[in-house]
Backbone and ligand atoms as CSV (ligand in chain L), in Angstrom:
chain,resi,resn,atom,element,x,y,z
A,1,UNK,N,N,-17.849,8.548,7.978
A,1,UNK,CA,C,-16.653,7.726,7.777
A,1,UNK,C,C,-15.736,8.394,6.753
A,2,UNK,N,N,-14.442,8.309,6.961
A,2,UNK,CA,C,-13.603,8.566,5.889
A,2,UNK,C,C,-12.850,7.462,5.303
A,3,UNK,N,N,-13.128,8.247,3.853
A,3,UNK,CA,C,-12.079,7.191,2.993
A,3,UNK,C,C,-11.103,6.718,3.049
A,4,UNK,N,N,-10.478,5.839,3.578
A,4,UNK,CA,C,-8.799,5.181,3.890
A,4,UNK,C,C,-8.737,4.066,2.642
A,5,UNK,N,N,-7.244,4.503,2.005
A,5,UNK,CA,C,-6.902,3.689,0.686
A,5,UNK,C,C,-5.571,3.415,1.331
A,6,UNK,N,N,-4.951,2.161,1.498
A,6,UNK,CA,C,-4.149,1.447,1.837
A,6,UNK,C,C,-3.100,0.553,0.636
A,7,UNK,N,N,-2.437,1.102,1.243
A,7,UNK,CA,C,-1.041,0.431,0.043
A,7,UNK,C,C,-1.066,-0.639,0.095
A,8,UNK,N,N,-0.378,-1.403,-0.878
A,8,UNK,CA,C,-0.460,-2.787,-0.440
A,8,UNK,C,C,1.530,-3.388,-0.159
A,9,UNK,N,N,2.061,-2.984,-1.228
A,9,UNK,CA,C,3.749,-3.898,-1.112
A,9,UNK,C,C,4.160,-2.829,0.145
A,10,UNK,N,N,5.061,-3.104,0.530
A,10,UNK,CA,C,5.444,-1.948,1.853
A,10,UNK,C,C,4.689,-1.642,3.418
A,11,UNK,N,N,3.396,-2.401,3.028
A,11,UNK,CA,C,2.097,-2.147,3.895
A,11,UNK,C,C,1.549,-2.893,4.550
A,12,UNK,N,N,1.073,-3.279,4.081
A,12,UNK,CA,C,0.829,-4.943,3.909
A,12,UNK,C,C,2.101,-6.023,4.401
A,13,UNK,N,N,2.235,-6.098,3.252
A,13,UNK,CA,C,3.143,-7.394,3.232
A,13,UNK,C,C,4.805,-6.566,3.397
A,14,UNK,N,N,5.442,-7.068,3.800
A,14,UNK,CA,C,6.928,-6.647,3.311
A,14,UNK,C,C,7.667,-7.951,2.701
A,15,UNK,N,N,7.342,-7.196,1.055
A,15,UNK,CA,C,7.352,-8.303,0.370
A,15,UNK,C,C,8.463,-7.667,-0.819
A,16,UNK,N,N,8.804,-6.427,-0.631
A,16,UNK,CA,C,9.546,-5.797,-1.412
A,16,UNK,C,C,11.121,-6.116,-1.568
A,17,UNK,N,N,11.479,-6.459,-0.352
A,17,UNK,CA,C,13.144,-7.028,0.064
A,17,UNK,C,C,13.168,-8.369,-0.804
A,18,UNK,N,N,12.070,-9.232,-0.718
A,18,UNK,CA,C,12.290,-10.104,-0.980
A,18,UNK,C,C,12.357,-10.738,-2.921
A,19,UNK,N,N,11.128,-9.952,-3.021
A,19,UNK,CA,C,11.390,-9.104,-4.819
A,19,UNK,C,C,12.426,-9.028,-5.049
A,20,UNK,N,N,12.757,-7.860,-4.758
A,20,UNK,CA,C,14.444,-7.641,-5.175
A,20,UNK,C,C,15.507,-8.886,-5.422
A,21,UNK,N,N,15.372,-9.150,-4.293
A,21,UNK,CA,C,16.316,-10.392,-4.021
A,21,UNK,C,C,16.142,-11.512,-5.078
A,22,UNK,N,N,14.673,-12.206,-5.247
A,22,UNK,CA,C,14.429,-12.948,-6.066
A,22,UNK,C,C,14.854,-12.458,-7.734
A,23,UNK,N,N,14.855,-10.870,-7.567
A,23,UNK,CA,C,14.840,-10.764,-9.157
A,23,UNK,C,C,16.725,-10.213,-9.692
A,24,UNK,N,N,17.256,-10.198,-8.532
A,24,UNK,CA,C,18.478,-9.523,-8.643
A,24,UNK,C,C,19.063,-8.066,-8.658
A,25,UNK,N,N,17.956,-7.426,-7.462
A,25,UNK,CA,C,18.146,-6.294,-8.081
A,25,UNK,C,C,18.513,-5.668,-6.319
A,26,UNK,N,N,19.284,-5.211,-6.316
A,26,UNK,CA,C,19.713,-4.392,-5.237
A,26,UNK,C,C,18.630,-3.761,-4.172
A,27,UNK,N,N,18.483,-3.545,-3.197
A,27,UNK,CA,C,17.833,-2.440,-2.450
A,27,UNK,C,C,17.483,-1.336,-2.572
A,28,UNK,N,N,18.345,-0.629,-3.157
A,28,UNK,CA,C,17.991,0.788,-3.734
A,28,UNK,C,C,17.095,0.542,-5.285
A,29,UNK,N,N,16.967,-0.457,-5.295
A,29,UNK,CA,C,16.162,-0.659,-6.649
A,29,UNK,C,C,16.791,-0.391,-8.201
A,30,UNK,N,N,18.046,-0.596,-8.158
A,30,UNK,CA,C,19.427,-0.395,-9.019
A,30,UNK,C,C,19.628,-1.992,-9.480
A,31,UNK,N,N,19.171,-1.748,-10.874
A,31,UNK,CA,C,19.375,-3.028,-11.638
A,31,UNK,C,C,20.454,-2.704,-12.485
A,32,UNK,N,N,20.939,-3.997,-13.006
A,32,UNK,CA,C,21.984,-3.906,-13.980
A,32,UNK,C,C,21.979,-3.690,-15.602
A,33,UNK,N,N,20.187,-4.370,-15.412
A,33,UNK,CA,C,19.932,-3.990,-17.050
A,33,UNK,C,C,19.706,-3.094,-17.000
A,34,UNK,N,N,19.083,-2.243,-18.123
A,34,UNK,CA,C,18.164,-1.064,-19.064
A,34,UNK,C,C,16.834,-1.129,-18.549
A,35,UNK,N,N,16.379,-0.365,-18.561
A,35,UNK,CA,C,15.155,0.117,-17.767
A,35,UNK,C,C,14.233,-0.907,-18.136
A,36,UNK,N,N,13.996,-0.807,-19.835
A,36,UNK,CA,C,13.623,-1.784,-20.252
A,36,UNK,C,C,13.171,-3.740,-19.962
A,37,UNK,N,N,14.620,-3.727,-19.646
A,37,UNK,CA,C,14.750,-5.161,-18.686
A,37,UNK,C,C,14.241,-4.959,-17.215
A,38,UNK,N,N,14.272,-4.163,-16.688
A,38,UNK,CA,C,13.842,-4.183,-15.173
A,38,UNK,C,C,12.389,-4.390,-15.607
A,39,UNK,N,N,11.989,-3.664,-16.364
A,39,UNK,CA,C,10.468,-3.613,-16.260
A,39,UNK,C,C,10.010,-5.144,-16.899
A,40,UNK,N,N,10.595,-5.441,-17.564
A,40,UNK,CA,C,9.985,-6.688,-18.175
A,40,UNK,C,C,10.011,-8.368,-16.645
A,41,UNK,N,N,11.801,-7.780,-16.197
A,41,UNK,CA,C,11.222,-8.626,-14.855
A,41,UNK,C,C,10.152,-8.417,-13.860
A,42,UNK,N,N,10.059,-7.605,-13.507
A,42,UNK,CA,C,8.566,-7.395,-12.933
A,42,UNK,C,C,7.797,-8.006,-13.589
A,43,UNK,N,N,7.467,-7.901,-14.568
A,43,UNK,CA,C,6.004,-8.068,-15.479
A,43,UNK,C,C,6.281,-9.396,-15.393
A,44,UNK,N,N,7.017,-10.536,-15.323
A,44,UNK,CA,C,6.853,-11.706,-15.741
A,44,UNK,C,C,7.166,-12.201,-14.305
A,45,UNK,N,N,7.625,-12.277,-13.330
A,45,UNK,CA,C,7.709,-12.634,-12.529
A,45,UNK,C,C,6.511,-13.152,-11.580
A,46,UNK,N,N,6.470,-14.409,-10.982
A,46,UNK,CA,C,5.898,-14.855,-10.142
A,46,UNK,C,C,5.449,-14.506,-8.696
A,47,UNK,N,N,4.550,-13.648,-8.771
A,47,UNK,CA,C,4.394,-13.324,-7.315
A,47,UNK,C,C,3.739,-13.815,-6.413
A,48,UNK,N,N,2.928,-14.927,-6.820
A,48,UNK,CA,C,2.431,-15.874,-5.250
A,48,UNK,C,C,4.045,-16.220,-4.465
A,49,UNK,N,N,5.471,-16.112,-5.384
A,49,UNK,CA,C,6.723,-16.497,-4.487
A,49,UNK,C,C,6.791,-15.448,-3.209
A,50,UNK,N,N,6.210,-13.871,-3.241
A,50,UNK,CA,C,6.770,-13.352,-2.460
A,50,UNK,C,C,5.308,-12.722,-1.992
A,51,UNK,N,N,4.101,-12.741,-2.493
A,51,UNK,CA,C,2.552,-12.281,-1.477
A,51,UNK,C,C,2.077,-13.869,-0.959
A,52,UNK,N,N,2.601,-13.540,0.266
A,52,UNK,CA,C,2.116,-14.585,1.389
A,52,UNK,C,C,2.050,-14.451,3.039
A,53,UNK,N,N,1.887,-14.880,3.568
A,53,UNK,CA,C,1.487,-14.584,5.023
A,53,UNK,C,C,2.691,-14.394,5.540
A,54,UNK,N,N,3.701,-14.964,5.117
A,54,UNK,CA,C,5.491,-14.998,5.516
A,54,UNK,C,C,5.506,-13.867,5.677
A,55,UNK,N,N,5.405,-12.844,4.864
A,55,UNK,CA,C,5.837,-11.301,4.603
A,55,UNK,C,C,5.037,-10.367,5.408
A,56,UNK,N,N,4.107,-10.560,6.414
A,56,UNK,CA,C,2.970,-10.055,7.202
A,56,UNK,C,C,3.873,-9.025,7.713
A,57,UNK,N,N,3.294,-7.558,7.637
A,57,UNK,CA,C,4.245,-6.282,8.086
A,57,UNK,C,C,3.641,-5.630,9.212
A,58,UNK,N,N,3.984,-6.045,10.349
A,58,UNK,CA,C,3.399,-5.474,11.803
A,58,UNK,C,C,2.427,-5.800,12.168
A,59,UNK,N,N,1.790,-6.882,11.641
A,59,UNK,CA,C,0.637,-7.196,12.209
A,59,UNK,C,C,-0.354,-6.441,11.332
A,60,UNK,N,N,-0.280,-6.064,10.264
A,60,UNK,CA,C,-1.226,-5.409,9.345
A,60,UNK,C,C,-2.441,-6.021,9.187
A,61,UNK,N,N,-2.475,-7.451,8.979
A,61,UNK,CA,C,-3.906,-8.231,8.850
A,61,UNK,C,C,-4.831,-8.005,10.088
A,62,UNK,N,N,-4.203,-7.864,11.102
A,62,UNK,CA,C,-5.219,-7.776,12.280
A,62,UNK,C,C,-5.562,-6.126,12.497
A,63,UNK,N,N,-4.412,-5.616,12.270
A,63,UNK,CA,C,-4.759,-3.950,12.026
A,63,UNK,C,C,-5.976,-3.614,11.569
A,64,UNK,N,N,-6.034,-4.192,10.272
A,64,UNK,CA,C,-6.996,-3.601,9.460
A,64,UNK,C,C,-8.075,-4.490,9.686
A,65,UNK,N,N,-8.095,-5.157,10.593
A,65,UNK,CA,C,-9.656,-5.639,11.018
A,65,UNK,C,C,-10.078,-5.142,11.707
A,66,UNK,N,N,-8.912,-4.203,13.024
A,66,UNK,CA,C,-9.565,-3.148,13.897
A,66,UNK,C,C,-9.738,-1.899,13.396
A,67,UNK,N,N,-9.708,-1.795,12.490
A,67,UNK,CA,C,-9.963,-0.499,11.765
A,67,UNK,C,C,-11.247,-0.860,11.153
A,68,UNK,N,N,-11.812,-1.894,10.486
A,68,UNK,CA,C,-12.818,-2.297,10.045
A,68,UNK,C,C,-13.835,-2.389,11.207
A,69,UNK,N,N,-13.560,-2.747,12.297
A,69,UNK,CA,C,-14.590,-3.051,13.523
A,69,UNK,C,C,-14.436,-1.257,14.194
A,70,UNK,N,N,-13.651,-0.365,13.987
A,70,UNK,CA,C,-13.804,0.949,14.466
A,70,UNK,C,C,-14.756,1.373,13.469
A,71,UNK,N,N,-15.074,1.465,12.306
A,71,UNK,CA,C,-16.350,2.246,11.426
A,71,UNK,C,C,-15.926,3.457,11.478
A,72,UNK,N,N,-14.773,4.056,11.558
A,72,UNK,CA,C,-14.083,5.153,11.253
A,72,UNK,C,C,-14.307,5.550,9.988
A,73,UNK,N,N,-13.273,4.268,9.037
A,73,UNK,CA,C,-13.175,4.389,7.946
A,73,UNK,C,C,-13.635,3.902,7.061
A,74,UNK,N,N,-13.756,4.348,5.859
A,74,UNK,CA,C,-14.188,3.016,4.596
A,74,UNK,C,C,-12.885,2.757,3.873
A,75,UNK,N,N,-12.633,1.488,3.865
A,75,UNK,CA,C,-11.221,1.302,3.674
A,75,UNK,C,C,-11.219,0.618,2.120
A,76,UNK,N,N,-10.546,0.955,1.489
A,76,UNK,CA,C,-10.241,0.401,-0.067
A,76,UNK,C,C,-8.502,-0.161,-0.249
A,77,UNK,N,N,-8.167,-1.027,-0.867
A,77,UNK,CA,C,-6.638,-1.358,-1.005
A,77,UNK,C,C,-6.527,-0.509,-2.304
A,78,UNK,N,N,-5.200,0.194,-2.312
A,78,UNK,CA,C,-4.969,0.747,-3.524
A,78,UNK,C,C,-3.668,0.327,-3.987
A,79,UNK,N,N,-3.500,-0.359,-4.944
A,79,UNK,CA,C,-2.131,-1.365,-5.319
A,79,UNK,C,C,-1.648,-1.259,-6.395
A,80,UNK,N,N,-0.429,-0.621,-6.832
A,80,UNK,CA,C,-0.029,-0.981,-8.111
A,80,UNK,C,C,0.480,-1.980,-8.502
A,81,UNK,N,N,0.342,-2.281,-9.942
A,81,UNK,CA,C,0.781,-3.827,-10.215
A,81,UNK,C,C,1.598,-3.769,-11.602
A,82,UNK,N,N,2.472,-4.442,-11.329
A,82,UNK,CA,C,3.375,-4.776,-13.221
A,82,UNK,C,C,3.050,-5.507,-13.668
A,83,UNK,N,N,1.945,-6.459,-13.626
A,83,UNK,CA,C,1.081,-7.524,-14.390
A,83,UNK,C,C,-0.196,-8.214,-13.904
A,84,UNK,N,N,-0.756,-8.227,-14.915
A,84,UNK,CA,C,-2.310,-8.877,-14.443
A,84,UNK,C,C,-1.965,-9.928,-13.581
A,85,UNK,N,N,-1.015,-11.023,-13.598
A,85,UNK,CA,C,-0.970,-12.000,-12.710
A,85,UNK,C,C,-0.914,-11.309,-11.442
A,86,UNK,N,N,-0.149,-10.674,-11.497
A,86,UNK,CA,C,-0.016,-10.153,-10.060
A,86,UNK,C,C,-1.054,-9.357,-9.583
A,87,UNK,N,N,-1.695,-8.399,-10.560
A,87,UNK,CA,C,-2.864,-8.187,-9.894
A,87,UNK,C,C,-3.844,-9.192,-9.605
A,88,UNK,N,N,-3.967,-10.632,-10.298
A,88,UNK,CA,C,-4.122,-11.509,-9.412
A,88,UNK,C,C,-4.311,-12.463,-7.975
A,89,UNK,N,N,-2.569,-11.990,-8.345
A,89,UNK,CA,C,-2.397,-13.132,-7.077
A,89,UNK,C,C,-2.797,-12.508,-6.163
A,90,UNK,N,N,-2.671,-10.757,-5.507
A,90,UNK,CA,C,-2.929,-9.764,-5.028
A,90,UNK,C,C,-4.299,-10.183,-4.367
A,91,UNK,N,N,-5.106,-10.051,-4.991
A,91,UNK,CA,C,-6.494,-9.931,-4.988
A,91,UNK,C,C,-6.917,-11.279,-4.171
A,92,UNK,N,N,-6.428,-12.231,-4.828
A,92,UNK,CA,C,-6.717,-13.883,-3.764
A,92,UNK,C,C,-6.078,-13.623,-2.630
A,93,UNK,N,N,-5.264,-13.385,-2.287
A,93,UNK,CA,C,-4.462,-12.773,-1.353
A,93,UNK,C,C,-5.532,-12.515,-0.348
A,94,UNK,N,N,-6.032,-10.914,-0.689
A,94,UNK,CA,C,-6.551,-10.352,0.474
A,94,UNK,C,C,-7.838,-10.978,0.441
A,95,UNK,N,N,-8.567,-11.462,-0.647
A,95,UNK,CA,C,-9.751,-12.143,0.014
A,95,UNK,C,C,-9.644,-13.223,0.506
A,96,UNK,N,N,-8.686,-13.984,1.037
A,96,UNK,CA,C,-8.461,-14.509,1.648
A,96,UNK,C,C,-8.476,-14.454,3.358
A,97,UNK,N,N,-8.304,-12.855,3.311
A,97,UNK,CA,C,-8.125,-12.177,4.671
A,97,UNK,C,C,-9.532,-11.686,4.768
A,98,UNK,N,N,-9.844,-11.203,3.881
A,98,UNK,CA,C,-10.712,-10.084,3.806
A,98,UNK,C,C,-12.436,-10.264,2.549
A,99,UNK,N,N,-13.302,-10.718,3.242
A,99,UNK,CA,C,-14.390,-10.937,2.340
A,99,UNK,C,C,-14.788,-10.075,1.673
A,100,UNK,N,N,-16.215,-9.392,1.595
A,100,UNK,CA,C,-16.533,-8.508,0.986
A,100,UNK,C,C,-16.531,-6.869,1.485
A,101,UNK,N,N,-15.895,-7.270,2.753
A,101,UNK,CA,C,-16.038,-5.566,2.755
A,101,UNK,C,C,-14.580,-4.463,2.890
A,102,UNK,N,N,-14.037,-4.853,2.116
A,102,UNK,CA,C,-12.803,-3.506,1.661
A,102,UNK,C,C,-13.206,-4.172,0.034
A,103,UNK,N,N,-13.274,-2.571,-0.509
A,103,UNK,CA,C,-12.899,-2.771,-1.808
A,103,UNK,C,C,-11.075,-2.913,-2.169
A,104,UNK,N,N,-11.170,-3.413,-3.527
A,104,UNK,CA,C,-9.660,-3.773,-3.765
A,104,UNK,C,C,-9.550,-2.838,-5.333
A,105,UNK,N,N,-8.551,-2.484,-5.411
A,105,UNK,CA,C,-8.580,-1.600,-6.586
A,105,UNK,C,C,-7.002,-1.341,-7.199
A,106,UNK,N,N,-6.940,-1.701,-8.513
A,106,UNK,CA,C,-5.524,-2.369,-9.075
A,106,UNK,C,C,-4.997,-1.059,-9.854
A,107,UNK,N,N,-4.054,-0.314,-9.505
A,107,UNK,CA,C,-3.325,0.368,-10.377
A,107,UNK,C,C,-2.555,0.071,-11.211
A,108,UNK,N,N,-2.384,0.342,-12.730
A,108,UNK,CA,C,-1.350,-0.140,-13.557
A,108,UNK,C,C,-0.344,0.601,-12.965
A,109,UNK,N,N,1.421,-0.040,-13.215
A,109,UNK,CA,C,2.408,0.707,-12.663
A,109,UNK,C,C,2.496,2.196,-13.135
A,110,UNK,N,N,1.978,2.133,-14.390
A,110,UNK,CA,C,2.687,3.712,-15.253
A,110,UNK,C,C,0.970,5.123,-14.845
A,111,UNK,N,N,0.687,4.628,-13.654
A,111,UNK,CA,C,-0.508,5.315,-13.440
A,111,UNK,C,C,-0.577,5.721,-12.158
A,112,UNK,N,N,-0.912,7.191,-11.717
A,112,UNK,CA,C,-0.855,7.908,-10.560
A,112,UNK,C,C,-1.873,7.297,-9.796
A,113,UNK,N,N,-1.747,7.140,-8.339
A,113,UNK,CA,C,-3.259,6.675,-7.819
A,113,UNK,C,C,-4.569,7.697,-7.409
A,114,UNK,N,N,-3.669,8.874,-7.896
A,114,UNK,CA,C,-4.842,10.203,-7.684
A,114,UNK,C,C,-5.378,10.099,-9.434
A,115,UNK,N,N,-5.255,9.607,-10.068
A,115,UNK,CA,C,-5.755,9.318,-11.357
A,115,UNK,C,C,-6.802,8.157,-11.423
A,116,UNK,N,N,-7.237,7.337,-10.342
A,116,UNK,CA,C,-8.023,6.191,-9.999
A,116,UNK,C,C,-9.125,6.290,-8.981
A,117,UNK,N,N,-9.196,6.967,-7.970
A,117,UNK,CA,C,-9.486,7.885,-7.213
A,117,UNK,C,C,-9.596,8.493,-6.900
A,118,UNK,N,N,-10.603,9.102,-6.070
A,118,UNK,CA,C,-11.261,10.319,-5.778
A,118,UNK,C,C,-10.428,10.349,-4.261
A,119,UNK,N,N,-9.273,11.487,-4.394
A,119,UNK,CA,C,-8.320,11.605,-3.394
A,119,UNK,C,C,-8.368,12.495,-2.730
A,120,UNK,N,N,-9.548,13.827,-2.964
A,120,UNK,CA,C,-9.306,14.480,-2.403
A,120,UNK,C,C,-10.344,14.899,-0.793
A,121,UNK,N,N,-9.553,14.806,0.280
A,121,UNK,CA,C,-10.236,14.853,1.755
A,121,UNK,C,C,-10.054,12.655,1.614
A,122,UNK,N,N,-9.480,12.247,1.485
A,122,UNK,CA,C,-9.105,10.737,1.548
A,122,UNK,C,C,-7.733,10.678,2.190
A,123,UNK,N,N,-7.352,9.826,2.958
A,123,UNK,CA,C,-6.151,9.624,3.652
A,123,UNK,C,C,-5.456,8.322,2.870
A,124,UNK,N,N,-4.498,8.198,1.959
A,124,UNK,CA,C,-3.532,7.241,1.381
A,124,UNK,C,C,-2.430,7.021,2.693
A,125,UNK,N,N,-2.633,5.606,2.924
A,125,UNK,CA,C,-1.047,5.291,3.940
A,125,UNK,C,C,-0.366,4.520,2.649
A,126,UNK,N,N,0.697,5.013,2.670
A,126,UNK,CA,C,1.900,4.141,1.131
A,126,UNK,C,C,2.951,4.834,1.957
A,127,UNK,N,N,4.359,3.661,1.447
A,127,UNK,CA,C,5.485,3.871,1.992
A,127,UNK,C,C,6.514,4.693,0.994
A,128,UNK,N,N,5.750,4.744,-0.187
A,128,UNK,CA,C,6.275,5.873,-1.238
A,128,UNK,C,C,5.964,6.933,-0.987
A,129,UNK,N,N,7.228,8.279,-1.084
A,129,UNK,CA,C,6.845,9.405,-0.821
A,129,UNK,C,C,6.718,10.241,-2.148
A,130,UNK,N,N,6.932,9.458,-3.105
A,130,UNK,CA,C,6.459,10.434,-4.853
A,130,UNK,C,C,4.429,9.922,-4.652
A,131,UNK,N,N,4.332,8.849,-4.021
A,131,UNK,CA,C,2.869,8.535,-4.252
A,131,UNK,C,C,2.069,9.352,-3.201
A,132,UNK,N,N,2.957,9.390,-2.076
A,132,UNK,CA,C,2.097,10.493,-1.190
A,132,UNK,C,C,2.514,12.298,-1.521
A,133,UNK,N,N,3.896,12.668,-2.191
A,133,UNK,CA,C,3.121,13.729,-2.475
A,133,UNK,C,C,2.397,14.438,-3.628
A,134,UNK,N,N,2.300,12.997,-4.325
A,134,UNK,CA,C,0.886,13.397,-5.256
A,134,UNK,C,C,-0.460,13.219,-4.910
A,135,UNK,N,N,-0.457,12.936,-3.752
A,135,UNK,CA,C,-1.547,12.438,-2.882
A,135,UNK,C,C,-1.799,14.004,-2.255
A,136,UNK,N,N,-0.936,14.257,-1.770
A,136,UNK,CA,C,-1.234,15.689,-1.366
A,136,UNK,C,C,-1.453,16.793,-2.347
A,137,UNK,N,N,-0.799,17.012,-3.165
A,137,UNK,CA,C,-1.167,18.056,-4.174
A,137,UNK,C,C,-2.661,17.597,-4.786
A,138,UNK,N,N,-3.229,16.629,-4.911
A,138,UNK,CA,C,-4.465,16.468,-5.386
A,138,UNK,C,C,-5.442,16.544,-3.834
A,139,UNK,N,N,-5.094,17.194,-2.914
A,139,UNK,CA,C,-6.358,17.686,-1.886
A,139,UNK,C,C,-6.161,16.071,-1.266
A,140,UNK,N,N,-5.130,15.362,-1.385
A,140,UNK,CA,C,-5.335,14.053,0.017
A,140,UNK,C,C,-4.828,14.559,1.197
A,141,UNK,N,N,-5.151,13.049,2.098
A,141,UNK,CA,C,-4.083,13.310,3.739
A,141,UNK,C,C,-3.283,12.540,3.529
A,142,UNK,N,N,-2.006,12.461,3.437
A,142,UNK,CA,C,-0.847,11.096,3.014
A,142,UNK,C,C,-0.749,10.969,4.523
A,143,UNK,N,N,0.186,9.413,4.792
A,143,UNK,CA,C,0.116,8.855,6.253
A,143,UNK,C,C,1.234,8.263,5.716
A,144,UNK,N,N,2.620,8.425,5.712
A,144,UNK,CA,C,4.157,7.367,5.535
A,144,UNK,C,C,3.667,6.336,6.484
A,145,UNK,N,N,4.011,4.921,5.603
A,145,UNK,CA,C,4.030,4.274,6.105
A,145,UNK,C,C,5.521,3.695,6.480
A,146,UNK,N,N,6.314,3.842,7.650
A,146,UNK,CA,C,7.959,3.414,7.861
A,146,UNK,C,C,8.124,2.870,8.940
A,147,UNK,N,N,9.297,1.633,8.531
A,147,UNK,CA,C,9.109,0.762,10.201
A,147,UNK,C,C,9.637,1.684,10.903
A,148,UNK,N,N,10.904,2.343,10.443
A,148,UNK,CA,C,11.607,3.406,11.483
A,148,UNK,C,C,11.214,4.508,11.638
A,149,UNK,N,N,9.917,4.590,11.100
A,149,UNK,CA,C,9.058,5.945,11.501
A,149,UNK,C,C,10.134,7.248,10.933
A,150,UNK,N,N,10.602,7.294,9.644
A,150,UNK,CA,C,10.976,8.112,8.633
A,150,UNK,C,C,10.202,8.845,8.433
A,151,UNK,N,N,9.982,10.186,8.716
A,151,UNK,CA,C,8.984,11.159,8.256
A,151,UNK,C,C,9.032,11.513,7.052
A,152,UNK,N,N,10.060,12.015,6.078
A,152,UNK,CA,C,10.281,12.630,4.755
A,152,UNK,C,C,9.032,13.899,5.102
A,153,UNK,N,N,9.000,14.050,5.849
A,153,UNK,CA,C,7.713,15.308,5.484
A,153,UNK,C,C,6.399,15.313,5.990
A,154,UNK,N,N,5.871,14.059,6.541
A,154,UNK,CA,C,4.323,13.571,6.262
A,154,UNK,C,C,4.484,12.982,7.680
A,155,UNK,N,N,3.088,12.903,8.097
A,155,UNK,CA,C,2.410,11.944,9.160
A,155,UNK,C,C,2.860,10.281,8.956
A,156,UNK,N,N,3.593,10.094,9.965
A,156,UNK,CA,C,4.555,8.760,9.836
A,156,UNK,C,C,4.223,7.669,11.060
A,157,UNK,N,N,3.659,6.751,10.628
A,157,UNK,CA,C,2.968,5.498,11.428
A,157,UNK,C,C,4.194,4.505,11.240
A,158,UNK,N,N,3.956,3.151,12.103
A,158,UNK,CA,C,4.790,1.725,11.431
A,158,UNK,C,C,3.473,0.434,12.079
A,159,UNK,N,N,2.731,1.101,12.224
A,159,UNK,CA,C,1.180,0.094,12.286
A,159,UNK,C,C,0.176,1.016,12.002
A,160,UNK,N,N,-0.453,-0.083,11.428
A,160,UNK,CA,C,-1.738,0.538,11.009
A,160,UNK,C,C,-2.977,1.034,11.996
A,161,UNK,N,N,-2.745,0.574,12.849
A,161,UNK,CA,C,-3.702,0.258,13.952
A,161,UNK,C,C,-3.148,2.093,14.731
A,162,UNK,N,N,-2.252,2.714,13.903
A,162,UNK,CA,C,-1.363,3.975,14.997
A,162,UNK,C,C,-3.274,4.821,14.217
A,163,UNK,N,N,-3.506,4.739,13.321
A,163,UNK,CA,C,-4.206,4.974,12.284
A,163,UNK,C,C,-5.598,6.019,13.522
A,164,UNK,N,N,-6.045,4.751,14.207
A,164,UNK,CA,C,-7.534,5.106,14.925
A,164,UNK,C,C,-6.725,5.682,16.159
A,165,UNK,N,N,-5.436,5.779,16.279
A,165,UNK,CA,C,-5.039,7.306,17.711
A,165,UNK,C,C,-4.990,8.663,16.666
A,166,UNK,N,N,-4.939,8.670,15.112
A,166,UNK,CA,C,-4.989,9.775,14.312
A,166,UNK,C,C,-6.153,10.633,14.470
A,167,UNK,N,N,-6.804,9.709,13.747
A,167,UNK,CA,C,-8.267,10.090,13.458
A,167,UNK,C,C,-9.861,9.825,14.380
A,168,UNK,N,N,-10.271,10.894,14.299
A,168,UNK,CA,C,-11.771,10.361,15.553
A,168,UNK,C,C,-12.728,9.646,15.181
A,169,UNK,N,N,-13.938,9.854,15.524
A,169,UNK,CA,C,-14.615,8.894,15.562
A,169,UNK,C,C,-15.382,9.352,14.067
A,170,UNK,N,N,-15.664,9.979,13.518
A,170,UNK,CA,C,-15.925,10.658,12.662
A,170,UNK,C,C,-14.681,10.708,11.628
A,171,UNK,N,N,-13.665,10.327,11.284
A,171,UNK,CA,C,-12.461,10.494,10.940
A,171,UNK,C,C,-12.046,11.529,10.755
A,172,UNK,N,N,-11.957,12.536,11.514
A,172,UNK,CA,C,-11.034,13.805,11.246
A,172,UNK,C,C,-9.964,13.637,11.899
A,173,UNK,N,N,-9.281,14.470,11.503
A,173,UNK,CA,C,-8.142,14.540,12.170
A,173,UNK,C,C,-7.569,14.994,13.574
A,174,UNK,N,N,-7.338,14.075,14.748
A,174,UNK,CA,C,-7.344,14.506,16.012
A,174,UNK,C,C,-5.963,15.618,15.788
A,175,UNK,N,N,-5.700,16.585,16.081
A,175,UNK,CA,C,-4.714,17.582,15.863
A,175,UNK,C,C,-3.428,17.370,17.733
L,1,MG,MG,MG,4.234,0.494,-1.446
């Protein structure tokens, strides 16, 4: 089996538009305060308002149950968070979906996820391309995750489920 670490905002849920929106901050992620202030809204902000089933991104919950019933992979969530609540709410979240078998694993924001994990020969799907190509320079397989199938560079899915036409039964990489 191979290691599959799964994003969670962008991935999961598309829960990011709606962030913004709630916190005032543009699309491009262009706030009006000081860096300072952006970061502090994050950190205090309420996120059971925007991690909920509403925000379900392609059918991801059922995705990743057929990925769980393929035994391809061993699948872990890898999530950054701007506050313990939210790594919280996060966490009820997917066990909600998901009992004991994906591990869940909380990145602080100011922390690489190849700094948390053992990334290298591991496939990261994230819709960030600074997180996948540090994913690659540390020996990962990055997988973009984009609804419009945006490559920037990388192996580009918009379901998760594109995941088991990638990889075989053994998880390598079907070429
Ligand atoms: Mg993301």
């Amino acid at each position: 089996m191979r290691r599959l670490y799964i994003d969670f905002d962008g991935v999961v849920l598309d829960d990011i538009p709606p962030l913004y929106e709630k916190l005032g901050i543009d699309k491009g992620g262009i706030d009006n305060g000081s860096a300072e202030e952006k970061i502090q809204k994050f950190a205090n902000f309420d996120y059971s308002e925007v991690v909920n089933d509403k925000y379900i991104l392609n059918d991801s919950i059922n995705c990743i149950k057929k990925l769980l019933k393929s035994k391809k992979f061993e699948i872990s969530f890898l999530s950054h968070v701007h506050s313990l609540d939210e790594a919280i709410v996060k966490v009820k979240y997917l066990r909600r979906h998901f009992k004991d078998d994906i591990t869940i694993i909380i990145v602080p924001g100011k922390i690489s996820k190849t700094k948390m994990v053992h990334s290298e020969g591991a496939i990261l799907v994230d819709d960030f391309s600074s997180n996948l190509r540090e994913w690659r320079e540390a020996g990962g397989i990055p997988v973009r995750f984009n609804n419009e199938l945006e490559s920037k560079g990388f192996k580009v899915i918009n379901r998760l489920d594109a995941l088991l036409d990638m990889f075989d039964e053994d998880g390598n990489e079907i070429c």
